[in-house]
MOPAC internal coordinates of N, CA, C and O (Angstrom, degrees):
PM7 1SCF
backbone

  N    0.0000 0     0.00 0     0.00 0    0    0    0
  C    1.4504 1     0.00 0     0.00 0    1    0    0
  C    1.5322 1   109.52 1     0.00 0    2    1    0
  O    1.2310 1   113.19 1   -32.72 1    3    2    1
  N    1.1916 1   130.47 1   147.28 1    3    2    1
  C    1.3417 1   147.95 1  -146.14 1    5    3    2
  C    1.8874 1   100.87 1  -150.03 1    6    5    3
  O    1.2310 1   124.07 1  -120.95 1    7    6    5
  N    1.3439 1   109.80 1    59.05 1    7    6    5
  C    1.3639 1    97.97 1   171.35 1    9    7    6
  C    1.8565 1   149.71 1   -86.74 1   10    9    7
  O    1.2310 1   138.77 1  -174.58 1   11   10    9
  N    1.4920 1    81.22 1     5.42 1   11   10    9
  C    1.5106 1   100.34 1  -168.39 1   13   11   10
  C    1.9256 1    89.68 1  -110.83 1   14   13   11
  O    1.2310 1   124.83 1   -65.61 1   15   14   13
  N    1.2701 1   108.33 1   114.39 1   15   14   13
  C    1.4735 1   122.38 1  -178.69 1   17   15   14
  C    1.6843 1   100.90 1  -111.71 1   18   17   15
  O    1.2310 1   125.48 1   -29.68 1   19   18   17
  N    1.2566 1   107.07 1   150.32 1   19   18   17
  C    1.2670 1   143.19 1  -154.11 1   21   19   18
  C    2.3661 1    83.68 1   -89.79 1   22   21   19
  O    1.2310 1   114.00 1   -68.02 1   23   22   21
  N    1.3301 1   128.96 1   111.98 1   23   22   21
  C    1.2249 1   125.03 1   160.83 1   25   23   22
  C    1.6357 1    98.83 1   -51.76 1   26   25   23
  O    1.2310 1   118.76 1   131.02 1   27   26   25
  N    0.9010 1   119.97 1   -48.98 1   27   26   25
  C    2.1383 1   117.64 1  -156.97 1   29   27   26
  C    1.3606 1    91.80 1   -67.24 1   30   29   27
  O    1.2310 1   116.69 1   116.56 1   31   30   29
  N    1.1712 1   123.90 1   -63.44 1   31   30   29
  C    1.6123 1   108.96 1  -146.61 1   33   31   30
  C    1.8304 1   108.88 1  -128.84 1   34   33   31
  O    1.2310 1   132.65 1   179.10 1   35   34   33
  N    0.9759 1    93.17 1    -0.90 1   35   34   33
  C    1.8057 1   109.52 1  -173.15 1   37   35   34
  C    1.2750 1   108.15 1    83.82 1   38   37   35
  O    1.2310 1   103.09 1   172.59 1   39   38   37
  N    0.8649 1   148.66 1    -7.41 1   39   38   37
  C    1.5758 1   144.32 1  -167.32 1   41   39   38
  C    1.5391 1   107.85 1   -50.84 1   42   41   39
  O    1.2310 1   103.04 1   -38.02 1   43   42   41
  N    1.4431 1   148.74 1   141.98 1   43   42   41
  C    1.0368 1   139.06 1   165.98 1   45   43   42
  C    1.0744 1   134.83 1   -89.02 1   46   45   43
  O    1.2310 1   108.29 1    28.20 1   47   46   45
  N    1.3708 1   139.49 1  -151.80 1   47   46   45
  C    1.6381 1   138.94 1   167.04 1   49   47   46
  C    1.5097 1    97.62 1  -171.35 1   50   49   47
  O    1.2310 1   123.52 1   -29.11 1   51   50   49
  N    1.1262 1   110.86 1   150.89 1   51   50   49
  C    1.6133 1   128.26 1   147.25 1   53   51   50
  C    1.4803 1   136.06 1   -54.34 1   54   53   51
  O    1.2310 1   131.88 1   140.88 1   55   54   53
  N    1.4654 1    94.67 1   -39.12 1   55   54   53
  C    1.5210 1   118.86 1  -175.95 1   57   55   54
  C    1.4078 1   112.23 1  -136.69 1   58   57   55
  O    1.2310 1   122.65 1   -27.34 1   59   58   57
  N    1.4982 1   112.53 1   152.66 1   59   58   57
  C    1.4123 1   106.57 1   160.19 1   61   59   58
  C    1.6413 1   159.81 1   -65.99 1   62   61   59
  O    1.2310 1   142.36 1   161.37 1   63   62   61
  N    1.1529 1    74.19 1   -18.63 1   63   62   61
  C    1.4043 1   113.83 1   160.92 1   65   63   62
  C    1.5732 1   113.81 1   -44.36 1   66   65   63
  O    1.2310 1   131.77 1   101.74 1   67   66   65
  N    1.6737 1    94.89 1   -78.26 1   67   66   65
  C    1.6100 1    90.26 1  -168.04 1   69   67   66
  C    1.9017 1   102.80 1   -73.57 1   70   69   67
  O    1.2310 1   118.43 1   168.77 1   71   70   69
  N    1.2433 1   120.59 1   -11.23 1   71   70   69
  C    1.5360 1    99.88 1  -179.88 1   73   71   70
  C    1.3264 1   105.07 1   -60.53 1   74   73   71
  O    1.2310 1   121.62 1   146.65 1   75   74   73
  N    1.3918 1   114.51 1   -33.35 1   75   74   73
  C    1.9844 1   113.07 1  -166.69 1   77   75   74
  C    1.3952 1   100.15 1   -72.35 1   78   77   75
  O    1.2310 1   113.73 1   137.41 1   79   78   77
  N    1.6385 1   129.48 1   -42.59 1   79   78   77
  C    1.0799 1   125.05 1   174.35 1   81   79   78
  C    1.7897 1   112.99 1   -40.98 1   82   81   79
  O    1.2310 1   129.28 1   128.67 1   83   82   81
  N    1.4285 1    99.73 1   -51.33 1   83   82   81
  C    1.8845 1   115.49 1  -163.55 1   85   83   82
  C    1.5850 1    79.03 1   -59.48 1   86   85   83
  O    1.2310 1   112.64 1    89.52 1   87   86   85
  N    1.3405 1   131.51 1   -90.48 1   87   86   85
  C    1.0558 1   123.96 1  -159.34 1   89   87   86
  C    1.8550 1   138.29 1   -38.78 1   90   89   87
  O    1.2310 1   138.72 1   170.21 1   91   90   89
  N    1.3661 1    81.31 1    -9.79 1   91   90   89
  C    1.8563 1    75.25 1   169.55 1   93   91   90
  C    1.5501 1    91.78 1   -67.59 1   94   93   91
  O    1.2310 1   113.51 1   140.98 1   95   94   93
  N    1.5464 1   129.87 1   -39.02 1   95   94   93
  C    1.7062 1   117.83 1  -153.88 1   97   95   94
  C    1.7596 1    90.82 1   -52.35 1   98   97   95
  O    1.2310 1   107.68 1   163.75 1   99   98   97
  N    0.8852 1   140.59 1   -16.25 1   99   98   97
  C    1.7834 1   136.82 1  -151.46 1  101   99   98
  C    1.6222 1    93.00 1  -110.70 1  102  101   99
  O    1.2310 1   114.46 1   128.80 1  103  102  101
  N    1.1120 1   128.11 1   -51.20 1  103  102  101
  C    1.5079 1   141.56 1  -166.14 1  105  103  102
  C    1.4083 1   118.83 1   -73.72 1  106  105  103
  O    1.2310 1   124.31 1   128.96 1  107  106  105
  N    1.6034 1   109.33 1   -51.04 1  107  106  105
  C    1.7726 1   127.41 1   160.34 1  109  107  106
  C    1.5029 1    78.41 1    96.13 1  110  109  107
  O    1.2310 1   106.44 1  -153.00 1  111  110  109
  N    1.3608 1   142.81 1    27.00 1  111  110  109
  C    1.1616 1   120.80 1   163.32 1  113  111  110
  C    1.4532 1   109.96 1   -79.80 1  114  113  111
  O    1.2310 1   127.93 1   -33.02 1  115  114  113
  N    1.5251 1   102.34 1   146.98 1  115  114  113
  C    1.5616 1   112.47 1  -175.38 1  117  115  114
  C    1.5150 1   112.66 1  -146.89 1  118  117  115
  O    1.2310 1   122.99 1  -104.66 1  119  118  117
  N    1.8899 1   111.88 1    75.34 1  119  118  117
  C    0.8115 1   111.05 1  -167.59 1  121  119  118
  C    1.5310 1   115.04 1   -79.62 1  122  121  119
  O    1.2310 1   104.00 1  -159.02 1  123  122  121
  N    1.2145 1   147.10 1    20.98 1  123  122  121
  C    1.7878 1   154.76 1  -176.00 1  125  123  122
  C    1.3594 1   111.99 1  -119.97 1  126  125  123
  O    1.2310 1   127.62 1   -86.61 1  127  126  125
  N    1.4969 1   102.94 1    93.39 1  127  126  125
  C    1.6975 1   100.99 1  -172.70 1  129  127  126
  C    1.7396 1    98.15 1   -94.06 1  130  129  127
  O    1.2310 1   130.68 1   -29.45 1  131  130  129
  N    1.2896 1    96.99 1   150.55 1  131  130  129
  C    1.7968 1   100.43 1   155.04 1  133  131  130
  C    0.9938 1   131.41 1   -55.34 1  134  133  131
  O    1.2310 1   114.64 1   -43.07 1  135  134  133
  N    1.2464 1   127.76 1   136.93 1  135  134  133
  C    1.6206 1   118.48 1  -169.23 1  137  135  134
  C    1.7421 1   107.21 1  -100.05 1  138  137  135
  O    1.2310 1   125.35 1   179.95 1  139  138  137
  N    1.6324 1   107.33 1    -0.05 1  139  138  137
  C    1.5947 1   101.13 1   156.06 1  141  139  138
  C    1.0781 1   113.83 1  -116.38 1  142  141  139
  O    1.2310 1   104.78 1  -161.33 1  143  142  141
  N    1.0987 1   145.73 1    18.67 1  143  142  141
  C    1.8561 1   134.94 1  -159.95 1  145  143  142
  C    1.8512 1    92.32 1  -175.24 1  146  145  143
  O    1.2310 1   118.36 1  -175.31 1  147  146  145
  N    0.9982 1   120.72 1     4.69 1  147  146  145
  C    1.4361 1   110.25 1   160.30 1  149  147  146
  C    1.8209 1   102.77 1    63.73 1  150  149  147
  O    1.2310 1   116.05 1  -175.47 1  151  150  149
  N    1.1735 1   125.10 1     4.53 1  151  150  149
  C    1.6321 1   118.85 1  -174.81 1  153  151  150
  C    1.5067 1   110.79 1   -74.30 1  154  153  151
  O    1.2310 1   114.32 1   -41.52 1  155  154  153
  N    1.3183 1   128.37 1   138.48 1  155  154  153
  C    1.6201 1   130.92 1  -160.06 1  157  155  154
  C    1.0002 1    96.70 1   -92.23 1  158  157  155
  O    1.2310 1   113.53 1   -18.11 1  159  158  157
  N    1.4380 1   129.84 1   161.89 1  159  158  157
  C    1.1053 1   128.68 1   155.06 1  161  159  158
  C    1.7048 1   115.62 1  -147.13 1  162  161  159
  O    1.2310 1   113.79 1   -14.26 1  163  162  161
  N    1.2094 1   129.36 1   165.74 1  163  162  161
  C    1.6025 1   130.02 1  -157.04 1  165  163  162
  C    1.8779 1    96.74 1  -105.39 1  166  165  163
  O    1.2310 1   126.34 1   164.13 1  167  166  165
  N    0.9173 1   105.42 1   -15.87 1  167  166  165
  C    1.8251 1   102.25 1  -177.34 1  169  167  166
  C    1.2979 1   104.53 1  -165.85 1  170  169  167
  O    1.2310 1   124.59 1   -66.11 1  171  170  169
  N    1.3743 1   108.79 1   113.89 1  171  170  169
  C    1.3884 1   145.15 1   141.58 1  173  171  170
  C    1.2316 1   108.70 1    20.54 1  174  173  171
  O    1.2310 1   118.30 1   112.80 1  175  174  173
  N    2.0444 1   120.85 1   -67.20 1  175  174  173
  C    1.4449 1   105.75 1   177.70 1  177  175  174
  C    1.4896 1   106.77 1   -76.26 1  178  177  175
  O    1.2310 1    99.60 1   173.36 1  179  178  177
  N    1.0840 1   154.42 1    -6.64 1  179  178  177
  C    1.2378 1   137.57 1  -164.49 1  181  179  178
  C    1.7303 1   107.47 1   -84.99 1  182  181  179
  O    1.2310 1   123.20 1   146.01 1  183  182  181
  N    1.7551 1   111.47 1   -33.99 1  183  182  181
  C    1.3577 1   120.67 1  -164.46 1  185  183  182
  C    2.1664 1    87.59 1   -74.20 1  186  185  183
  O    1.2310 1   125.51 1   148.39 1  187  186  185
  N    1.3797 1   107.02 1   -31.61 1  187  186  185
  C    1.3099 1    93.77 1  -168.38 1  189  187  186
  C    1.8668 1   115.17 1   -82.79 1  190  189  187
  O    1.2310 1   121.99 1   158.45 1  191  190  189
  N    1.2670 1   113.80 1   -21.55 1  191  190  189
  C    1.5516 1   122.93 1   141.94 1  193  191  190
  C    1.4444 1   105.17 1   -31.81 1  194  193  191
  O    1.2310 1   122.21 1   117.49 1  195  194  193
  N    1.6490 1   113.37 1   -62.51 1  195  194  193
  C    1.1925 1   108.69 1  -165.35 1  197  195  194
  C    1.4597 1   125.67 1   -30.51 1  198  197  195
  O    1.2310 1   136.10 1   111.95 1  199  198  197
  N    1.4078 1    86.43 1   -68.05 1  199  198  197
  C    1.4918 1   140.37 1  -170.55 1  201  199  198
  C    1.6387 1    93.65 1   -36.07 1  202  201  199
  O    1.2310 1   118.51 1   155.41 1  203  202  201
  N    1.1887 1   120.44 1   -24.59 1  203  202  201
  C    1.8671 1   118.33 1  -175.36 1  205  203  202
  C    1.3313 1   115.61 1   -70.53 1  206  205  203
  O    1.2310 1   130.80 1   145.61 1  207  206  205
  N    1.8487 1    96.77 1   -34.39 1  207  206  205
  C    1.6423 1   112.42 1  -168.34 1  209  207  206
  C    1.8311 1   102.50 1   -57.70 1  210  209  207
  O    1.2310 1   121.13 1   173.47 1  211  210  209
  N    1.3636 1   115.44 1    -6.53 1  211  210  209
  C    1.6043 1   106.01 1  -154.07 1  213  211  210
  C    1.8856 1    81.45 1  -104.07 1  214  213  211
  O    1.2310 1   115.59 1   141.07 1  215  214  213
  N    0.8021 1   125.97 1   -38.93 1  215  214  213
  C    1.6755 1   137.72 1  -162.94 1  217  215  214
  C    1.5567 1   112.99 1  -101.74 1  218  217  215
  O    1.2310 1   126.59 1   -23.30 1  219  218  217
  N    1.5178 1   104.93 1   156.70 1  219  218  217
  C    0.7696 1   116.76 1  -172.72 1  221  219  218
  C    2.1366 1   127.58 1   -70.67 1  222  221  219
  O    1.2310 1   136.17 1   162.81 1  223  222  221
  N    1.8263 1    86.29 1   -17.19 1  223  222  221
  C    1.2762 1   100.45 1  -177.79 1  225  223  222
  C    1.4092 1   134.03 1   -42.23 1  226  225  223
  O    1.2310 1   109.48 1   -60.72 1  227  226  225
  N    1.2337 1   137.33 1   119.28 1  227  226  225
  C    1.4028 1   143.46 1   177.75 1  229  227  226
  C    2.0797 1   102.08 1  -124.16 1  230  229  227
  O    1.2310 1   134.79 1   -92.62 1  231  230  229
  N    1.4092 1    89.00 1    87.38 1  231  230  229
  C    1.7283 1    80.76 1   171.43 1  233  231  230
  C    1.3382 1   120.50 1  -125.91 1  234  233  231
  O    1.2310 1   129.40 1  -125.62 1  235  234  233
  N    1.4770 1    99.49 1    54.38 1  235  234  233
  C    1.3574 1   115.32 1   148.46 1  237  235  234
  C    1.7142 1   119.04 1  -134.95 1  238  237  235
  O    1.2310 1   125.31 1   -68.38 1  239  238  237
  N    1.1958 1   107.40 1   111.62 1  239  238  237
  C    1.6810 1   108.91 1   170.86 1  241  239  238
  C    1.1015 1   123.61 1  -105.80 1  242  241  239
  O    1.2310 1   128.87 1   -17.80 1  243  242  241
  N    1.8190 1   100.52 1   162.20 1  243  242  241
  C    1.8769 1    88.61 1  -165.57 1  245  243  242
  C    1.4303 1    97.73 1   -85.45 1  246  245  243
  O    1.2310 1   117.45 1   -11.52 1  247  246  245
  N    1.5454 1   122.45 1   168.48 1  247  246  245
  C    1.2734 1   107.71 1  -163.12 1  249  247  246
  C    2.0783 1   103.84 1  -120.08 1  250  249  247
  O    1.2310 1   134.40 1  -164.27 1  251  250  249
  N    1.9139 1    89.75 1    15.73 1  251  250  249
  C    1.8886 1   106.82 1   169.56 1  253  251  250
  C    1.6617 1    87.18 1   -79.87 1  254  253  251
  O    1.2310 1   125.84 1   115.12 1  255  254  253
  N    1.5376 1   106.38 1   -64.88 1  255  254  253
  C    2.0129 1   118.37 1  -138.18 1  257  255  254
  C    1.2372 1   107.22 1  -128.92 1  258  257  255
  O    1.2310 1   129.42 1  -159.24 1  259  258  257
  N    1.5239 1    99.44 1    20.76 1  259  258  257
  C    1.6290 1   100.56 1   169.66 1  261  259  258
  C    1.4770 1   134.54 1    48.53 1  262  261  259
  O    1.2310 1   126.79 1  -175.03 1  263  262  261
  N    1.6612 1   104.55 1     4.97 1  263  262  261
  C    1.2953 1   116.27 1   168.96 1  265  263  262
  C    1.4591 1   116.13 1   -67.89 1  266  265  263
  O    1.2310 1   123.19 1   -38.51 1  267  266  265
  N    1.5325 1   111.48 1   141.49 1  267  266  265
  C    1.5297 1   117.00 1  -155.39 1  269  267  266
  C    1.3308 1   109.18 1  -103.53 1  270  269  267
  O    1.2310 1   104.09 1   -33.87 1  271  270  269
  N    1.2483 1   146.94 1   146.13 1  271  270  269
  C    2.0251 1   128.82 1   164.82 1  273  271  270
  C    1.1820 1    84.82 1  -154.26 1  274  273  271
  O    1.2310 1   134.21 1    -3.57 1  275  274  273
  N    1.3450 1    90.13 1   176.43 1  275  274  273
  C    1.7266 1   114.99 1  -140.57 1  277  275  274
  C    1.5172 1    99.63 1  -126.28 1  278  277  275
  O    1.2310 1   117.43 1  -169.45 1  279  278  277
  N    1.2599 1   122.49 1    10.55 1  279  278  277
  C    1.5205 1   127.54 1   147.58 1  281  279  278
  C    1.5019 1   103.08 1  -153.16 1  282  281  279
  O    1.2310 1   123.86 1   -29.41 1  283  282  281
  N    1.9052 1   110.20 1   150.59 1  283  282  281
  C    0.7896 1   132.18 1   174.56 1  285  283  282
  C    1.0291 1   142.01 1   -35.84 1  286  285  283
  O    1.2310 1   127.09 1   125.58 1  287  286  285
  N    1.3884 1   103.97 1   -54.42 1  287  286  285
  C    1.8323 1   145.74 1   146.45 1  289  287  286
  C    1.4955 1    99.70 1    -7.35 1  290  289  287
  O    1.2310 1   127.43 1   106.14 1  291  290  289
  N    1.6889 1   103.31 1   -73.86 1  291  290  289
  C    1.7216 1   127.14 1  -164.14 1  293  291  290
  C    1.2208 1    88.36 1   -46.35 1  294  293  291
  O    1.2310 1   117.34 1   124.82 1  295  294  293
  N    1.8737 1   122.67 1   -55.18 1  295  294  293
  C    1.7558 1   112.94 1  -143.64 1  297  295  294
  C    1.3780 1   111.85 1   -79.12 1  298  297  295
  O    1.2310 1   124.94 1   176.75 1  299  298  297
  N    1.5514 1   108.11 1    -3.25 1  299  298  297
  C    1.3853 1   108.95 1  -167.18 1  301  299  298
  C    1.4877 1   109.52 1  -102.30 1  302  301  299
  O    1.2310 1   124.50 1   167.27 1  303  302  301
  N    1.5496 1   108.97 1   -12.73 1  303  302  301
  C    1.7986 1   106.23 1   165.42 1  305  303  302
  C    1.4386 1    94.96 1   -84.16 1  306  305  303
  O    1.2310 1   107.31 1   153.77 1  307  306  305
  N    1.2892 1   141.26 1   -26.23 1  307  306  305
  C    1.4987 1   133.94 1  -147.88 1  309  307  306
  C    1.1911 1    96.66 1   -81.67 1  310  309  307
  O    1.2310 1   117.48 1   125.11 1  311  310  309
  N    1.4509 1   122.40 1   -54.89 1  311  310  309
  C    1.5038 1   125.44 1   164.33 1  313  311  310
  C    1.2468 1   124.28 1   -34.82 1  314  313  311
  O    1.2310 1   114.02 1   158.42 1  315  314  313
  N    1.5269 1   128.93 1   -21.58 1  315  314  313
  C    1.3582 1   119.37 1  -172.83 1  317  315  314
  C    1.6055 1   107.40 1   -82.22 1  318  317  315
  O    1.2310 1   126.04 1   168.98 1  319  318  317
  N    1.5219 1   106.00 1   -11.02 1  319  318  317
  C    1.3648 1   124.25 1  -146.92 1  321  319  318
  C    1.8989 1    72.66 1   -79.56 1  322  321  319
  O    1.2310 1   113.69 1   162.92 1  323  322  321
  N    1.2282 1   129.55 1   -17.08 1  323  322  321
  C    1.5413 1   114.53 1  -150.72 1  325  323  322
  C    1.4036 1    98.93 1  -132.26 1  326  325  323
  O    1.2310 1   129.29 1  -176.72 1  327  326  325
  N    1.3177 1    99.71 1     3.28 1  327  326  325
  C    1.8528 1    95.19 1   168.63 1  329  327  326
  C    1.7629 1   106.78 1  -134.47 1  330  329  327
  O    1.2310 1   131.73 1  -177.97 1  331  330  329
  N    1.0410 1    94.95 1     2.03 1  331  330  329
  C    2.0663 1   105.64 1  -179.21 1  333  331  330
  C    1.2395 1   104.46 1    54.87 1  334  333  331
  O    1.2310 1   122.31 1  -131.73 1  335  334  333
  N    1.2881 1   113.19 1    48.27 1  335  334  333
  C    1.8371 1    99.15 1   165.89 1  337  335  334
  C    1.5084 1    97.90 1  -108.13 1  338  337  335
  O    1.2310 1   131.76 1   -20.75 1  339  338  337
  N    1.4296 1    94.89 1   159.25 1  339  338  337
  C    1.2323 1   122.88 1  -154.55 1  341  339  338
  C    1.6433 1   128.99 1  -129.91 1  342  341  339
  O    1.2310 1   114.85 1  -130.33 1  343  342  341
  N    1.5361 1   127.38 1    49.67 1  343  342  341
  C    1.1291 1   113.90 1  -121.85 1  345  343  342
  C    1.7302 1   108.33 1  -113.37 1  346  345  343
  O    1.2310 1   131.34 1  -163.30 1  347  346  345
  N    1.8451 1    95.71 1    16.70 1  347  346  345
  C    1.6094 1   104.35 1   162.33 1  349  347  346
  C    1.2537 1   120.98 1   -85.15 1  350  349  347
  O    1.2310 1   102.60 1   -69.00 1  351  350  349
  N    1.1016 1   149.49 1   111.00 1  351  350  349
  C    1.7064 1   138.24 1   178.23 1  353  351  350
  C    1.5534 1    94.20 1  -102.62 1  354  353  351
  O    1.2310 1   135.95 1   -47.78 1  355  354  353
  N    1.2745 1    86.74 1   132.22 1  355  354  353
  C    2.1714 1    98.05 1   172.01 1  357  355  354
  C    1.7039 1   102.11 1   -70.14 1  358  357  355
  O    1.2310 1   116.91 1   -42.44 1  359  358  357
  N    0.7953 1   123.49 1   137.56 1  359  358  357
  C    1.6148 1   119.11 1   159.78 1  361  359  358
  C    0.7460 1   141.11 1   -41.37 1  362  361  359
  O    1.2310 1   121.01 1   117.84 1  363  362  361
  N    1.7745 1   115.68 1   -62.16 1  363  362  361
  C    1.4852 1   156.70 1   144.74 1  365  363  362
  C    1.9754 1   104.89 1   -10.91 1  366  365  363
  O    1.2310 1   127.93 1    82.74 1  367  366  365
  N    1.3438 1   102.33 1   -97.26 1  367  366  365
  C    1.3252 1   128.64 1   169.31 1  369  367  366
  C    1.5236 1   135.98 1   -64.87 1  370  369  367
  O    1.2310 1   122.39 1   146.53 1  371  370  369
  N    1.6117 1   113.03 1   -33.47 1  371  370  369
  C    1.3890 1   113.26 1  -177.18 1  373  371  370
  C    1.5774 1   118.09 1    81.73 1  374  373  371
  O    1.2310 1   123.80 1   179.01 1  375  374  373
  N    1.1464 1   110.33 1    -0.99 1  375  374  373
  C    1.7658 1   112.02 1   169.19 1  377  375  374
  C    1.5416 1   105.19 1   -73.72 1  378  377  375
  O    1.2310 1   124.07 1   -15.87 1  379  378  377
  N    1.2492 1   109.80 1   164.13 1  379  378  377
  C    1.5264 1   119.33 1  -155.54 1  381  379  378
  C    1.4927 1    98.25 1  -136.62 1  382  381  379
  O    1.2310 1   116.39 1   -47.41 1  383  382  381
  N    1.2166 1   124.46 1   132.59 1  383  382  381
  C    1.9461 1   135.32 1   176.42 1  385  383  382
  C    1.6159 1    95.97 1  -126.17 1  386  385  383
  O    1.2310 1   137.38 1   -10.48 1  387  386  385
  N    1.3828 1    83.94 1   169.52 1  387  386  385
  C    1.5617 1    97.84 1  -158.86 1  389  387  386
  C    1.8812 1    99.16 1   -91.44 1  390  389  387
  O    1.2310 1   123.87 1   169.71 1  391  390  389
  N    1.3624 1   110.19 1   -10.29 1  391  390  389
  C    1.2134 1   116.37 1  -166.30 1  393  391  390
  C    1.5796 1   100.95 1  -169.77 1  394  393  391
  O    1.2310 1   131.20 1   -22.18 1  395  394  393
  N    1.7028 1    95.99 1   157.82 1  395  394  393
  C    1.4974 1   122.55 1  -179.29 1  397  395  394
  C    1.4237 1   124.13 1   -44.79 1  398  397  395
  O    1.2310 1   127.11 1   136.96 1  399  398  397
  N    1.5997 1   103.93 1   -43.04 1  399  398  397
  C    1.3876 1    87.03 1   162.84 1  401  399  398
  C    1.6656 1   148.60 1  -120.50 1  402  401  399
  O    1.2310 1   136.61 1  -159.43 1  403  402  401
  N    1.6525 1    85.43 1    20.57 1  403  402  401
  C    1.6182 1   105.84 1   144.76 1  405  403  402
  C    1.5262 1   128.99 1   -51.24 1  406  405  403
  O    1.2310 1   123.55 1   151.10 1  407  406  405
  N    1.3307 1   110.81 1   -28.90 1  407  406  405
  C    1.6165 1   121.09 1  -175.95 1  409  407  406
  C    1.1959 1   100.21 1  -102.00 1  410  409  407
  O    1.2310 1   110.36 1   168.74 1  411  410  409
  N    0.8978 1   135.72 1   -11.26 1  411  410  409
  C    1.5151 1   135.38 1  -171.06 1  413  411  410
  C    1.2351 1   102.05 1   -87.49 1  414  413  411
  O    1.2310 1   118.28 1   134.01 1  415  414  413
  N    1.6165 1   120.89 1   -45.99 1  415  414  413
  C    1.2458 1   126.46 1   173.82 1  417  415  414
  C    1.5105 1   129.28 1   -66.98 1  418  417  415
  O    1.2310 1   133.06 1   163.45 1  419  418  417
  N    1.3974 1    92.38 1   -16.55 1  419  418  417
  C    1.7024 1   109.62 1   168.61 1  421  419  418
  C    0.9536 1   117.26 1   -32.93 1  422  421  419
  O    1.2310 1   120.10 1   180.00 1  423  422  421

């Protein structure tokens, strides 16, 4: 059950929590600044994502080639690179990319 609905757009939540979260997307409030580069951000994990761009940290490795990146996101197209999946299909044509903005570039 999903009883806490979003006034802007209807969207729901479980909790209250995440509706206040959803609603900064409507508000543009961005109360989590960087503490080196001043960049805002609307939720907590995203500013700490941030937070990688400044450091050297990569703590995710692939666990074929031991190549390291510094968001999750990255390791999970890199991996396709080592199993060939393919899971954009163009509409148009039916050719397949390993990622979003391989097809985009289509």
């Amino acid at each position: 059950e999903r009883p806490y609905g979003c006034p802007e757009c209807g969207k729901s939540f479980t909790n209250p929590s995440d509706l206040h979260k959803h609603q900064r997307s409507h508000s543009g409030e961005r109360p989590y600044p960087c503490p080196r580069c001043g960049k805002r951000f609307s939720q907590q994990s995203n500013l700490s994502m941030h937070q990688r761009s400044h450091t050297q940290e990569r703590p995710y490795p692939c666990p074929l080639c031991a190549k390291t990146f510094k968001y999750l996101a990255d390791l999970t197209v890199h991996q396709r690179s080592h199993t060939g999946e393919r899971p954009f299909p163009c509409p148009q044509c039916g050719k397949s990319f390993s990622n979003k903005s391989s097809l985009a570039r289509h």
